[in-house]
DSSP file (Angstrom, degrees, kcal/mol; ACC not computed):
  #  RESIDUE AA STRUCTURE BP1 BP2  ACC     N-H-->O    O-->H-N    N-H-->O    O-->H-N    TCO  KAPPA ALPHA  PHI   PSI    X-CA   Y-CA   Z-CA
    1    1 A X              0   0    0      0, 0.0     2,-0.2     0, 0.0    30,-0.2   0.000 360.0 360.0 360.0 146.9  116.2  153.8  100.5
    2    2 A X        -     0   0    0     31,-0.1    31,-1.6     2,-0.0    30,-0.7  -0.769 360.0 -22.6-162.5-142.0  117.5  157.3  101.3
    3    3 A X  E     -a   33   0A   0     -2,-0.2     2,-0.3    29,-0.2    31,-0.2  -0.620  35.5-174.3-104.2 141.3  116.4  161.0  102.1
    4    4 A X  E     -a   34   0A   0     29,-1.2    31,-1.6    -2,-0.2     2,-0.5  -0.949   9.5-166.3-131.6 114.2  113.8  162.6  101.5
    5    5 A X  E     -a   35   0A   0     -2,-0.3    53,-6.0    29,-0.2    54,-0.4  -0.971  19.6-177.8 -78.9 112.1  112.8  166.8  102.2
    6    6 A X  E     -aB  36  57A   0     29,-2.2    31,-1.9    -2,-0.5     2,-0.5  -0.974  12.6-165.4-115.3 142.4  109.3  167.2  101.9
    7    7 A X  E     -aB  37  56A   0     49,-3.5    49,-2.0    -2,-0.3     2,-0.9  -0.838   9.0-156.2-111.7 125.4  107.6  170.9  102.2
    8    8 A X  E     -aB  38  55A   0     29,-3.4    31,-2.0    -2,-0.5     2,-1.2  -0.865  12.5-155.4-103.9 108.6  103.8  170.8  102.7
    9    9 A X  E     +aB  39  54A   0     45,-4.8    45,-1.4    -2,-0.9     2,-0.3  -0.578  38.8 119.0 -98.2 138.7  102.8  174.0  101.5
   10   10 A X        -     0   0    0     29,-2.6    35,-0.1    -2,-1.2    29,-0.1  -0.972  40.3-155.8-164.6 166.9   99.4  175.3  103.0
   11   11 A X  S    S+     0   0    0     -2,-0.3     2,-0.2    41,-0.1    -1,-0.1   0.708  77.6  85.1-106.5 -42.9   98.4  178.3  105.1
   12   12 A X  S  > S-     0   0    0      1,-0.2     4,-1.5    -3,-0.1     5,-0.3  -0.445  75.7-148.1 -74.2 133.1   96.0  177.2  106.4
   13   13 A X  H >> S+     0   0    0      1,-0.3     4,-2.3     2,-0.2     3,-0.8   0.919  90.7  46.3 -93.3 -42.1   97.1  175.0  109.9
   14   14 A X  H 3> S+     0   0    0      1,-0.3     4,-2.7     2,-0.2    -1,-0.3   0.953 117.5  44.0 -92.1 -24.6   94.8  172.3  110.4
   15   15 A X  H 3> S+     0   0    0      1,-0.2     4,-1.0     2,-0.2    -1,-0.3   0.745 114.1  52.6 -88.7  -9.5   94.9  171.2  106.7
   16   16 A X  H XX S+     0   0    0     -4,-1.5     4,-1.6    -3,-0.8     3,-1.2   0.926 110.0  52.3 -70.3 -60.3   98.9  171.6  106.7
   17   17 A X  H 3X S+     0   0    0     -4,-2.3     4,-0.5     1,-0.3    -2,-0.2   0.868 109.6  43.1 -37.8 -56.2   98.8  169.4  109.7
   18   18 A X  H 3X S+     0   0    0     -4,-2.7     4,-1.1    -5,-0.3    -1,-0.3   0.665 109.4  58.3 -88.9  -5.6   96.9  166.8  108.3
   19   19 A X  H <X S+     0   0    0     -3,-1.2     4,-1.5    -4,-1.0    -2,-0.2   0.772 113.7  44.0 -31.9 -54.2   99.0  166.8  104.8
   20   20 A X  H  X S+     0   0    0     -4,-1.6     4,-2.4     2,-0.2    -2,-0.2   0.538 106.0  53.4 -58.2 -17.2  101.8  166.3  106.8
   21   21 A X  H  X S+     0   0    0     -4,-0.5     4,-1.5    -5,-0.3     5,-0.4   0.856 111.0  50.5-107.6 -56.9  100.4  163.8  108.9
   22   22 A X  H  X S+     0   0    0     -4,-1.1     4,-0.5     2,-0.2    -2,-0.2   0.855 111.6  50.9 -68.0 -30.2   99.5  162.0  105.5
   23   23 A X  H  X S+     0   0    0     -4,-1.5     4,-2.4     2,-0.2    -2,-0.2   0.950 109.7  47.0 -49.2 -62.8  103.2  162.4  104.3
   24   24 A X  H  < S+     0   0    0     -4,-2.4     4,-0.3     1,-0.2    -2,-0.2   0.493 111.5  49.5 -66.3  -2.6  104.5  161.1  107.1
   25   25 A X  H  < S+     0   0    0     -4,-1.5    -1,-0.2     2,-0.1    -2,-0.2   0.488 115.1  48.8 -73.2 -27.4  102.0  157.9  107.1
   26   26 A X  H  < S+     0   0    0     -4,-0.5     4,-0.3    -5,-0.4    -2,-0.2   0.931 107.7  50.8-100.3 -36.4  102.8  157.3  103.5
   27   27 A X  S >X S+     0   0    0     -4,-2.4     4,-1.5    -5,-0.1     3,-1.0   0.719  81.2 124.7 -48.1 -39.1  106.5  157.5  103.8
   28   28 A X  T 34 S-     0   0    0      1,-0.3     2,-0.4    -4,-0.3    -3,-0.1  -0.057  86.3  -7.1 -29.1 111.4  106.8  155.0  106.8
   29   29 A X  T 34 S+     0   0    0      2,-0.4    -1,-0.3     1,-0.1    -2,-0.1  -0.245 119.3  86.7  92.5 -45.4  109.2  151.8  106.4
   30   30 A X  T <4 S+     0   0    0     -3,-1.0     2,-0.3    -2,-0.4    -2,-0.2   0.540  94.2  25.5-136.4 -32.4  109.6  153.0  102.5
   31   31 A X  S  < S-     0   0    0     -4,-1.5    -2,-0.4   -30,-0.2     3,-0.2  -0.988  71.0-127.0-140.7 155.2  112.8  155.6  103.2
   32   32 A X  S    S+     0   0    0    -30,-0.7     2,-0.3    -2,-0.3   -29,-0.2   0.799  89.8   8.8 -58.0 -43.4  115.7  156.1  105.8
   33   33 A X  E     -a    3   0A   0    -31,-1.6   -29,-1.2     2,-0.0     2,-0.4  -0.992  64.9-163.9-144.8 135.3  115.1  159.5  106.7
   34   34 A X  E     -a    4   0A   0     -2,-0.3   -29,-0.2   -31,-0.2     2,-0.2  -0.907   8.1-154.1-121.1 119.6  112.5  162.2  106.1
   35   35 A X  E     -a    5   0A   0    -31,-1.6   -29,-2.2    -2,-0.4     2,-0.4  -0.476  16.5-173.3 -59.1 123.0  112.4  165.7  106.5
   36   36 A X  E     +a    6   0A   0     -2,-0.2     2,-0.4   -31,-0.1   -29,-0.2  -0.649   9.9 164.5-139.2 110.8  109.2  167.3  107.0
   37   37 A X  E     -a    7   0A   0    -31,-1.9   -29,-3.4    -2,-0.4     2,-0.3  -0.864  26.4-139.9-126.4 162.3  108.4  170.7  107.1
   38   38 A X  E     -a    8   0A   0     -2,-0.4     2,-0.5   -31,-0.2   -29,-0.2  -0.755  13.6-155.3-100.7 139.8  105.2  172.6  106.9
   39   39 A X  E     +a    9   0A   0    -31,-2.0   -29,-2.6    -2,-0.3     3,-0.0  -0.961  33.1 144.0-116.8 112.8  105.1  176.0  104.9
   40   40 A X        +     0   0    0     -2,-0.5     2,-0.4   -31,-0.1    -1,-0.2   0.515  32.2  93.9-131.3   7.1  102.6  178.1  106.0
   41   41 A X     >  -     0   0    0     -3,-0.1     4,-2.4     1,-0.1     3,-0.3  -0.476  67.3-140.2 -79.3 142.2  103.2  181.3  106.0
   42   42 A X  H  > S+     0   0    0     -2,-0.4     4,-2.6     1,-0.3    -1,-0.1   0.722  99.2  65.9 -80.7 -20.8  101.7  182.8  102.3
   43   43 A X  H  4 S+     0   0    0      2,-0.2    -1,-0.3     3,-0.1     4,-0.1   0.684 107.9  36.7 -87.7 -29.1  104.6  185.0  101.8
   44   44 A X  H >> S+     0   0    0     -3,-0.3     3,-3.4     2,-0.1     4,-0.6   0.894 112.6  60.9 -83.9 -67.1  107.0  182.0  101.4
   45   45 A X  H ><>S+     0   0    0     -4,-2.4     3,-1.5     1,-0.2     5,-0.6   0.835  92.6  72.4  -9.5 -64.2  104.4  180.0   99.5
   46   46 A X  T 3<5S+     0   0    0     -4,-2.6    -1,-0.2    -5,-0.2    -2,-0.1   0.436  87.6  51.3 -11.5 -40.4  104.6  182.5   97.3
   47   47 A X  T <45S+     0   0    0     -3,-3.4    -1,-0.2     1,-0.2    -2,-0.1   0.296  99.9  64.8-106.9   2.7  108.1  181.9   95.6
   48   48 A X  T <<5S-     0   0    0     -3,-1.5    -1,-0.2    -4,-0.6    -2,-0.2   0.501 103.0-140.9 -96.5  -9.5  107.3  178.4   94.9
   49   49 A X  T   5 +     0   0    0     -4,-0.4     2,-0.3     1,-0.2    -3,-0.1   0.752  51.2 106.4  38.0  51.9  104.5  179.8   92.5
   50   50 A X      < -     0   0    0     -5,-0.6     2,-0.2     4,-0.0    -1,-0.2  -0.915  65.3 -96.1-148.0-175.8  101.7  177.6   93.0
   51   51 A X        -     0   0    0     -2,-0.3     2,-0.4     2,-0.1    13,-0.2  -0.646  56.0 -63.2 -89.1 155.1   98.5  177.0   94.3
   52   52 A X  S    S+     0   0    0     -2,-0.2     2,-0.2    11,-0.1   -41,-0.1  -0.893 101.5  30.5 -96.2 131.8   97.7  175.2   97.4
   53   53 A X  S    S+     0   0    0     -2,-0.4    11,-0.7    13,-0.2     2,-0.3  -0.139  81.6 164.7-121.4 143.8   97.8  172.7   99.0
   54   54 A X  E     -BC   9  63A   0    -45,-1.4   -45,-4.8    -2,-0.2     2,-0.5  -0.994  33.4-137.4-132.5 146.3  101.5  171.4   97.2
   55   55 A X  E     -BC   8  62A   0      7,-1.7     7,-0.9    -2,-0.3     2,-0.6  -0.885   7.8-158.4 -84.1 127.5  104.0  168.9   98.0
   56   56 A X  E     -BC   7  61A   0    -49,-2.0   -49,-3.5    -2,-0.5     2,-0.5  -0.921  18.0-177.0-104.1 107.8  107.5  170.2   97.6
   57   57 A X  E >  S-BC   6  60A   0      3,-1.7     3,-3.5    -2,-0.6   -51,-0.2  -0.869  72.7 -20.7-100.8 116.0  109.7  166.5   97.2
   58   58 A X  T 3  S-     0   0    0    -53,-6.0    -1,-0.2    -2,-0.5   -52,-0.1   0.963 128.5 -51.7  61.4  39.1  113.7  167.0   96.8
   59   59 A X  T 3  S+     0   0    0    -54,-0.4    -1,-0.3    -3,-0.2     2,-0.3   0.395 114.1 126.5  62.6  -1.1  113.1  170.6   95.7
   60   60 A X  E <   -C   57   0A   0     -3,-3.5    -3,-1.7    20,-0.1    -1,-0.2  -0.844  57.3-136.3 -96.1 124.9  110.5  169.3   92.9
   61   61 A X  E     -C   56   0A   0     -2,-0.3     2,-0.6    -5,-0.2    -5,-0.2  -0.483  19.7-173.7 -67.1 150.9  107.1  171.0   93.1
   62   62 A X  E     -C   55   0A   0     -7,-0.9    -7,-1.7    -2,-0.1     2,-0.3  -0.947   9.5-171.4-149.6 103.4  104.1  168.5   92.7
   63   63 A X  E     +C   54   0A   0     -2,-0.6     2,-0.4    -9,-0.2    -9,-0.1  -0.804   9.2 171.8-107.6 152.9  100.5  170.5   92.5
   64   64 A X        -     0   0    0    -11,-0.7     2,-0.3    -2,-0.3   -11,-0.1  -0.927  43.8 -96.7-155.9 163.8   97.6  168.8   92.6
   65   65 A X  S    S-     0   0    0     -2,-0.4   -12,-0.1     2,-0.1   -11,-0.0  -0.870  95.0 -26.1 -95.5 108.1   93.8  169.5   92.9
   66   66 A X  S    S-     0   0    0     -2,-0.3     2,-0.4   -14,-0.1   -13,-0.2   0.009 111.6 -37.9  76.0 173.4   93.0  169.1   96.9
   67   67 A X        -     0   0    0    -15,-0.1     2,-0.6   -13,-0.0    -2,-0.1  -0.758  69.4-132.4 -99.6 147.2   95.2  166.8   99.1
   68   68 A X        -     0   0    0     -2,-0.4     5,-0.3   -49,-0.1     2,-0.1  -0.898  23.1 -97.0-113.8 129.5   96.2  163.8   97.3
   69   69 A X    >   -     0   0    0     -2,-0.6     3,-3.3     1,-0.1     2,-1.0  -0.388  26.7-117.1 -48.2 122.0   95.9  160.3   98.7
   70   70 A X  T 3> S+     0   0    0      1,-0.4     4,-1.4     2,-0.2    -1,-0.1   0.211 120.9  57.6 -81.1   7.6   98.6  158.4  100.2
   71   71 A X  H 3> S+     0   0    0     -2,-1.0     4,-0.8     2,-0.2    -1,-0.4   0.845 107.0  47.2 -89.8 -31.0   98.7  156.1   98.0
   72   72 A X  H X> S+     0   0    0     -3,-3.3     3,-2.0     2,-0.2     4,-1.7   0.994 120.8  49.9 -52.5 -74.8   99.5  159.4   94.8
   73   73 A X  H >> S+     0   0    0      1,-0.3     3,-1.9    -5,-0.3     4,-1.4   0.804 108.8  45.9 -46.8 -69.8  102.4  160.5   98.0
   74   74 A X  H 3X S+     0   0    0     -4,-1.4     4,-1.3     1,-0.2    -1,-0.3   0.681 113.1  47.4 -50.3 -31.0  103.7  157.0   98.2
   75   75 A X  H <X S+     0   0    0     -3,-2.0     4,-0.6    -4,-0.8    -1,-0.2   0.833 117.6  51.6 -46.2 -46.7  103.9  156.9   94.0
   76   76 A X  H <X S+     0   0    0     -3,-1.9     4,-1.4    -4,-1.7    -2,-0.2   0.770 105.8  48.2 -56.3 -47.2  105.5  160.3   94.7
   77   77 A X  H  X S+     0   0    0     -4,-1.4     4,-0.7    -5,-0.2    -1,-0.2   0.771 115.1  43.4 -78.4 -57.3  108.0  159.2   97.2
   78   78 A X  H  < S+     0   0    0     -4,-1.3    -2,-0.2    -5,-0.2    -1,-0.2   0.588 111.7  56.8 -94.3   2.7  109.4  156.2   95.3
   79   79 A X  H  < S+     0   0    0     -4,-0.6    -2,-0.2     1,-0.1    -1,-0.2   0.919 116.6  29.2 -62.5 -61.3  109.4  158.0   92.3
   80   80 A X  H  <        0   0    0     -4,-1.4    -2,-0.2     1,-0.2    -3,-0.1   0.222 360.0 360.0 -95.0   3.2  111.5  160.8   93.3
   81   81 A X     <        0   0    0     -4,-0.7    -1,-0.2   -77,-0.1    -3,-0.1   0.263 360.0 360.0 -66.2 360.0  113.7  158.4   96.1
């Protein structure tokens, strides 16, 4: 177990919200500490160069098609732990 900084990028709020919300469900019990912050402003989005919605784990971008299911985050998580 250790530390985790994850960046939810979205602009859009309610679907950042619930990205996060799904980060932090999937993370639970599985690491010590997690960071979570939500990116929504378009102009920061921006310099990560991808499309959204994206996870950023441990500075690693992760794009995907859509919000990905917590069980793909939890894959994610212990991958990159």
């Amino acid at each position: 177990m250790g530390r985790l900084r994850i960046k939810v990028l979205e602009p859009e709020p309610s679907r950042a919200y619930d990205l996060a919300y799904d980060v932090v469900f999937a993370t639970t019990g599985s690491i010590d500490i997690v960071e979570v912050e939500r990116v929504m402003d378009p102009e920061k989005i921006k310099k990560f160069d991808v499309e959204t919605p994206a996870l950023v784990i441990n500075d690693k971008v992760l794009k995907f098609s859509g919000a990905p299911p917590r069980d793909e985050i939890k894959k994610w998580v212990a991958e990159l732990n």
